[in-house]
TITIDREN-415969 format. One line per field, with one value per residue (C-alpha): residue in one letter; residue number from 1; x, y, z; chain. Coordinates in steps of 0.1 Angstrom, whole numbers, plus 5000, padded with zeros to 4 digits. Layout:
dokol = (a|...) .
vexfi = (NUM|...) .
X = (X|...) .
Y = (Y|...) .
Z = (Z|...) .
vose = (A|...) .
END
This chain:
dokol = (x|x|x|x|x|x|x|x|x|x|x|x|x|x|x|x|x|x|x|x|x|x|x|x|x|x|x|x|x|x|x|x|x|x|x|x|x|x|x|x|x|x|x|x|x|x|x|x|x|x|x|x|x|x|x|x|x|x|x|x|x|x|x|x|x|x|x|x|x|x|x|x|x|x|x|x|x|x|x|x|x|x|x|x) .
vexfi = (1|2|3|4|5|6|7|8|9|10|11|12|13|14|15|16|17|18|19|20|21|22|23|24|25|26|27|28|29|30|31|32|33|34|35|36|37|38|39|40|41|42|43|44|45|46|47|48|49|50|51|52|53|54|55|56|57|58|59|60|61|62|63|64|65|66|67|68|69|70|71|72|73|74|75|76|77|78|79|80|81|82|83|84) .
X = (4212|4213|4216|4208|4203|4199|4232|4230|4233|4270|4286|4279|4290|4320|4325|4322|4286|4257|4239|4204|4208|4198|4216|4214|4240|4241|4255|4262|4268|4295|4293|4254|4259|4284|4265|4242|4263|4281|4257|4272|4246|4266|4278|4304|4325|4339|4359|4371|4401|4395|4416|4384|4363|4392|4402|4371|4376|4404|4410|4421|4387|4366|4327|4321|4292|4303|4309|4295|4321|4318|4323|4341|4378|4378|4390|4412|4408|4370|4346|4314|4298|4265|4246|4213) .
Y = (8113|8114|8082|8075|8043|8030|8015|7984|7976|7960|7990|8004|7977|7970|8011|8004|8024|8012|7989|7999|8033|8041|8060|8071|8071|8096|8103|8126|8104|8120|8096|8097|8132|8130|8101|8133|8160|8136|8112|8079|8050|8027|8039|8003|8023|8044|8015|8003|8010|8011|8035|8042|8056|8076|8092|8107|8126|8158|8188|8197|8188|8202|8187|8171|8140|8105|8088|8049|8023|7984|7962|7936|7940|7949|7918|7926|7892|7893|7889|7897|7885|7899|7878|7895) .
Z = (4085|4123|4141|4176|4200|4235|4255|4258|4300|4294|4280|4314|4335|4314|4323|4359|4358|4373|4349|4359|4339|4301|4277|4250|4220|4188|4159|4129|4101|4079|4053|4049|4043|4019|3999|3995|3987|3961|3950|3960|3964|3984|4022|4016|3991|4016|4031|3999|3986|3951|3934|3905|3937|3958|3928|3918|3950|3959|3973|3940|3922|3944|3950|3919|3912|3921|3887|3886|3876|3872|3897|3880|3866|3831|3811|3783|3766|3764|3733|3724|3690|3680|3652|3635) .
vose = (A|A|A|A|A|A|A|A|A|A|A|A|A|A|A|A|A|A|A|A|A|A|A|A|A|A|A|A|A|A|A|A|A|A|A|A|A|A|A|A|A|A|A|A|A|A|A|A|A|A|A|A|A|A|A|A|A|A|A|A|A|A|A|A|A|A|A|A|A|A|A|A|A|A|A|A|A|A|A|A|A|A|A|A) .
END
C-alpha cells in the first residue's frame, strides 16, 4: 500500500542541492487502497476513461463492489452456433 524509494542523485542537482545527499521518497497510494476497498484488480483502469468502469462509481451510490466487464466492444452482428 505504501510506497517508498531512494532519489535518484539528479533530482537533486536538477534542484540546485547537493548531489552527494540521499533521499528518500514516499507515498500513500490512493488507488491501491481503493482497489481494496472496491475490489478492482487492475490499478490501469483508473486512467481509462471507460464509461462501463466510471459509472460503476458516485457519490450517489455509495461504496459498492467493482463489477467486471469485457474488454472487447460488444459486437452486435456476432454469431455463435453450437452443434451436439
Amino acid at each position: 500500500m505504501l510506497g517508498s524509494g531512494i532519489l535518484e542523485p539528479g533530482v537533486f542537482q536538477n534542484a540546485g542541492f547537493d548531489d552527494r545527499k540521499y533521499g528518500w521518497a514516499f507515498g500513500l497510494g490512493l488507488e491501491r487502497w481503493a482497489m481494496r476497498l472496491f475490489d478492482i484488480p487492475d490499478i490501469r483502469l483508473f486512467w481509462s476513461e471507460d464509461q462501463r468502469f466510471l459509472g460503476q462509481f458516485s457519490i450517489e451510490k455509495g461504496i459498492t463492489k467493482f463489477k467486471e466487464f469485457s474488454k472487447y466492444p460488444s459486437c452486435y452482428k456476432d454469431i455463435s452456433f453450437w452443434i451436439p
